[in-house]
C-alpha positions as CSV (number, residue, x, y, z in Angstrom):
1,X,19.3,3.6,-13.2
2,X,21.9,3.8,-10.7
3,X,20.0,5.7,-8.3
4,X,16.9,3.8,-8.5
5,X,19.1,0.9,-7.5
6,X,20.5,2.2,-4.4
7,X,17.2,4.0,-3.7
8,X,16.0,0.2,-3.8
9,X,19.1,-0.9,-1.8
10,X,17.8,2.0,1.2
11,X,14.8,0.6,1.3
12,X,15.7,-2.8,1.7
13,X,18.2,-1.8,4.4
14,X,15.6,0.2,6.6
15,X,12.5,-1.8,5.7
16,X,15.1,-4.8,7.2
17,X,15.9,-2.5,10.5
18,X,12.9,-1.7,11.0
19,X,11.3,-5.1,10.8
20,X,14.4,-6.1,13.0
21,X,13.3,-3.4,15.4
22,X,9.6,-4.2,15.7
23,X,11.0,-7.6,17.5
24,X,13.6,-7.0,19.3
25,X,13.6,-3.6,19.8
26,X,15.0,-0.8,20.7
27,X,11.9,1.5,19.4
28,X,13.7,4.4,19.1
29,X,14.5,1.7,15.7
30,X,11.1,1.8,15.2
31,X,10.6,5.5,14.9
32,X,13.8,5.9,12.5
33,X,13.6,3.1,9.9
34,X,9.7,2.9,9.4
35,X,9.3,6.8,8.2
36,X,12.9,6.3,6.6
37,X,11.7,3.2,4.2
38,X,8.6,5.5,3.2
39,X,10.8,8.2,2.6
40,X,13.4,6.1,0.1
41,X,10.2,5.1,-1.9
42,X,9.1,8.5,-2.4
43,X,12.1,9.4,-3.2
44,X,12.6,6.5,-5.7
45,X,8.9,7.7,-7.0
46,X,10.6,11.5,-7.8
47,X,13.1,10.0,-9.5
48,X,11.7,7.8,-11.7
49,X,8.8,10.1,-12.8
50,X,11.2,12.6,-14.4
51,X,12.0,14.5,-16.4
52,X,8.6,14.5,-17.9
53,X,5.9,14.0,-14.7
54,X,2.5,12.7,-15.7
55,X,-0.7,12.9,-13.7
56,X,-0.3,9.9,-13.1
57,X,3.1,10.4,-11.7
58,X,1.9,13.4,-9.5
59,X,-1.1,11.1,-8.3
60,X,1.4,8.0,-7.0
61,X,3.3,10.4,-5.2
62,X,0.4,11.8,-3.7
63,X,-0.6,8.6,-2.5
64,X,3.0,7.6,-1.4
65,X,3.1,11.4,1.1
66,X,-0.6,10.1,2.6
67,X,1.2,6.4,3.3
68,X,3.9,8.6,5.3
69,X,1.5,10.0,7.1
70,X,-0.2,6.7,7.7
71,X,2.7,5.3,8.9
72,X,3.6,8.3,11.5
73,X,0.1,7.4,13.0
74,X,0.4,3.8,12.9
75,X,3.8,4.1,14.6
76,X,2.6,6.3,17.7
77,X,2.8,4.9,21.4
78,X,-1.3,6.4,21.3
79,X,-3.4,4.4,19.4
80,X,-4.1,6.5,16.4
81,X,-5.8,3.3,14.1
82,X,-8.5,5.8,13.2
83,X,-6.3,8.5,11.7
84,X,-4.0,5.6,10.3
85,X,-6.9,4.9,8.5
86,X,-8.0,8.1,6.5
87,X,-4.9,8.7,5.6
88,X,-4.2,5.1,3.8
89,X,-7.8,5.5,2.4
90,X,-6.8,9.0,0.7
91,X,-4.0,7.4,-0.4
92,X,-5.7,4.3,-2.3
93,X,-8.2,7.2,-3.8
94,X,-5.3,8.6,-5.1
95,X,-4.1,5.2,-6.3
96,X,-7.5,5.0,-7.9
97,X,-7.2,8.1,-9.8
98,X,-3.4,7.0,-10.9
99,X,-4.8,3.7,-12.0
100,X,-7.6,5.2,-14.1
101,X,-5.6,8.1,-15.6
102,X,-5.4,8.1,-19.2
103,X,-8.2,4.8,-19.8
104,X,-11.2,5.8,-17.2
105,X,-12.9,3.5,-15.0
106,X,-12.7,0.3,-16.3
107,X,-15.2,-2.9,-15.4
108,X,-14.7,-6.3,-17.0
109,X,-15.8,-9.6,-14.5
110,X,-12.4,-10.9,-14.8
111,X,-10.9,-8.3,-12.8
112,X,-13.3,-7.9,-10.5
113,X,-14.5,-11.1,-9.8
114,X,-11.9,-12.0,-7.8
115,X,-11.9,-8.9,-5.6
116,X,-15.6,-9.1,-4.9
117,X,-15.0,-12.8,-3.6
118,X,-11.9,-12.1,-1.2
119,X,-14.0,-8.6,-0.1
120,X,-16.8,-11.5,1.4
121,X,-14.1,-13.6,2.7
122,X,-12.2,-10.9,4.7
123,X,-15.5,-8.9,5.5
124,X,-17.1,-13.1,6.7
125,X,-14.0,-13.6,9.0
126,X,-13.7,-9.9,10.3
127,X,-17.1,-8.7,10.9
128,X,-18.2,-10.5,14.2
129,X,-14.7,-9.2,15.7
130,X,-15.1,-5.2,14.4
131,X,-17.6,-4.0,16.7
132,X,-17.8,0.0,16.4
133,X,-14.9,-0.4,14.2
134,X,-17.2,-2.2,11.7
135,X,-18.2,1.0,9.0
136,X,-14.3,2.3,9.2
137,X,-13.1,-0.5,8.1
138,X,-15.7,-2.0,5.4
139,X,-15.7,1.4,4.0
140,X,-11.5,1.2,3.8
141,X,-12.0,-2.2,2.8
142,X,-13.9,-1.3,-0.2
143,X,-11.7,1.5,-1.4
144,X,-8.5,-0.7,-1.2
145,X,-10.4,-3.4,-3.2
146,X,-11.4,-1.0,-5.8
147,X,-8.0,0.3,-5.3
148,X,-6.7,-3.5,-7.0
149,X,-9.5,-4.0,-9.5
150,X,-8.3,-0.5,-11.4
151,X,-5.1,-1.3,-11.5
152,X,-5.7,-4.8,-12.9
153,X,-8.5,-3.3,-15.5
154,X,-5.2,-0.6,-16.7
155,X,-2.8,-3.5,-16.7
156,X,-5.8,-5.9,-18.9
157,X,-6.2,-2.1,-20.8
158,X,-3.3,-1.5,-21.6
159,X,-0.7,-4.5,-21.6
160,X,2.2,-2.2,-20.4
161,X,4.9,-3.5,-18.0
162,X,4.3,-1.1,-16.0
163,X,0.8,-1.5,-15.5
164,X,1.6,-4.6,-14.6
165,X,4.1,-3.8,-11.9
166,X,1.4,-1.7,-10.2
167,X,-1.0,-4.2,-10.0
168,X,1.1,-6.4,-8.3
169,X,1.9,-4.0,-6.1
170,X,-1.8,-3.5,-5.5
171,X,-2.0,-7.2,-4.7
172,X,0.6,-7.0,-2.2
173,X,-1.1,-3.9,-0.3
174,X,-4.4,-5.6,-0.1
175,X,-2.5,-8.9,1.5
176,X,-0.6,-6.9,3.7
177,X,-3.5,-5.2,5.0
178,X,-5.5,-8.2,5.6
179,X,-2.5,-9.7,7.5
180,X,-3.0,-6.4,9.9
181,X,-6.8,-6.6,10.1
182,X,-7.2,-10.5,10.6
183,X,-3.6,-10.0,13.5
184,X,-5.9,-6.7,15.2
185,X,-9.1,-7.7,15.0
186,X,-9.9,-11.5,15.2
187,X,-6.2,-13.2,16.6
188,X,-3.1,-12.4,16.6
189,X,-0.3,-14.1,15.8
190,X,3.8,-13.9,15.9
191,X,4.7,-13.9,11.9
192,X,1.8,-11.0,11.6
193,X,4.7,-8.6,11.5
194,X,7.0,-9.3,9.6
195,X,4.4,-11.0,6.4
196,X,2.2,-7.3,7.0
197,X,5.4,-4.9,6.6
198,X,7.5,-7.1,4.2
199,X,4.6,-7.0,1.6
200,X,3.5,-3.2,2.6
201,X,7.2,-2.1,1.5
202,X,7.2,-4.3,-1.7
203,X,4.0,-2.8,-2.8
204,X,4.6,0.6,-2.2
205,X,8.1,0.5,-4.2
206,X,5.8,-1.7,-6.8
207,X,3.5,1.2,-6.9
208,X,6.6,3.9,-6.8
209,X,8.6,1.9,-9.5
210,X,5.1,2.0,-11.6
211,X,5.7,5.4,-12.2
212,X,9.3,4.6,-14.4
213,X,8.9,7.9,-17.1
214,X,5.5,7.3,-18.6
């Protein structure tokens, strides 16, 4: 327990830098704290998924290696949205596979009902603005979307805590993704920042935490 708490407390403190960083700079700040935030909840994911790692474990922390990468190509003076992007979308797959480990692919209306609505919203506001961009992200935007609604049917399957702290960590990544889409592609605006990376780093140490010994 101790570790996980200052494994939390790292995170926190970089996640904060680098936020701090992406404003006022220096970017050699950018550069450090961003991979080191990543790297605290990976860490925090090892931890917690011993002594006795399930599939589910190895699957999260899968997914968690793919966000690093993610973030190394977000973070690069180039623009390298494109590769950004596969490796976030392997990572929800993996998510996917975490989520539907142990209870298979669920579907009830309840859970997807939602997801289906906000999918028309985002894809409504976003699509005149996408241009050649447009199949990349749809497709991304799907995955991440099915992404949620798994981990939502395993939290309505199975009632666990757990389960539960995925899925809102799955809520988080989808909001924190739309804040990046709608700031990139249709207008961008100061806050986008600080509301995209502040919910990206609570949902991946939502997802990380998920994977507390099974």
């Amino acid at each position: 327990m101790l570790l996980i708490v200052i494994l939390t407390l790292a995170t926190v403190v970089a996640a904060s830098l680098h936020i701090r960083a992406e404003y006022r700079g220096p970017q050699h700040h950018v550069y450090t704290f961003k991979p080191l935030t990543t790297i605290s909840i990976i860490l925090l994911a090892l931890h917690v998924g011993t002594p006795d790692p399930t599939f589910y474990t190895y699957a999260i922390i899968a997914g968690l290696v793919c966000s690093f990468a993610g973030d190394i190509f977000l973070m690069l003076p180039s623009d390298q949205f494109i590769p950004g992007l596969v490796s976030f979308l392997v990572a929800h797959l993996l998510y996917i596979a975490a989520f539907t480990s142990g209870t298979g692919f669920g579907f009830s209306w309840w859970a997807l009902a939602p997801w289906v609505v906000f999918g028309i919203i985002m894809f409504r506001m976003l699509s005149p603005h996408l241009g050649k961009m447009k199949f990349p992200v749809v497709l991304y935007m799907a995955v991440i979307l099915v992404m949620a609604w798994q981990a939502w049917e395993r939290w309505g399957f199975t009632g666990q805590p757990l389960a539960l702290i995925a899925s809102l960590g799955a809520v988080l990544f989808v909001v924190s993704d739309a804040i990046l889409a709608l700031n990139r592609f249709r207008a961008q605006f100061k806050t986008a920042r600080l509301l995209n990376l502040t919910t990206y780093f609570a949902a991946q140490w939502l997802i990380a935490l998920s994977a507390l010994s099974r």
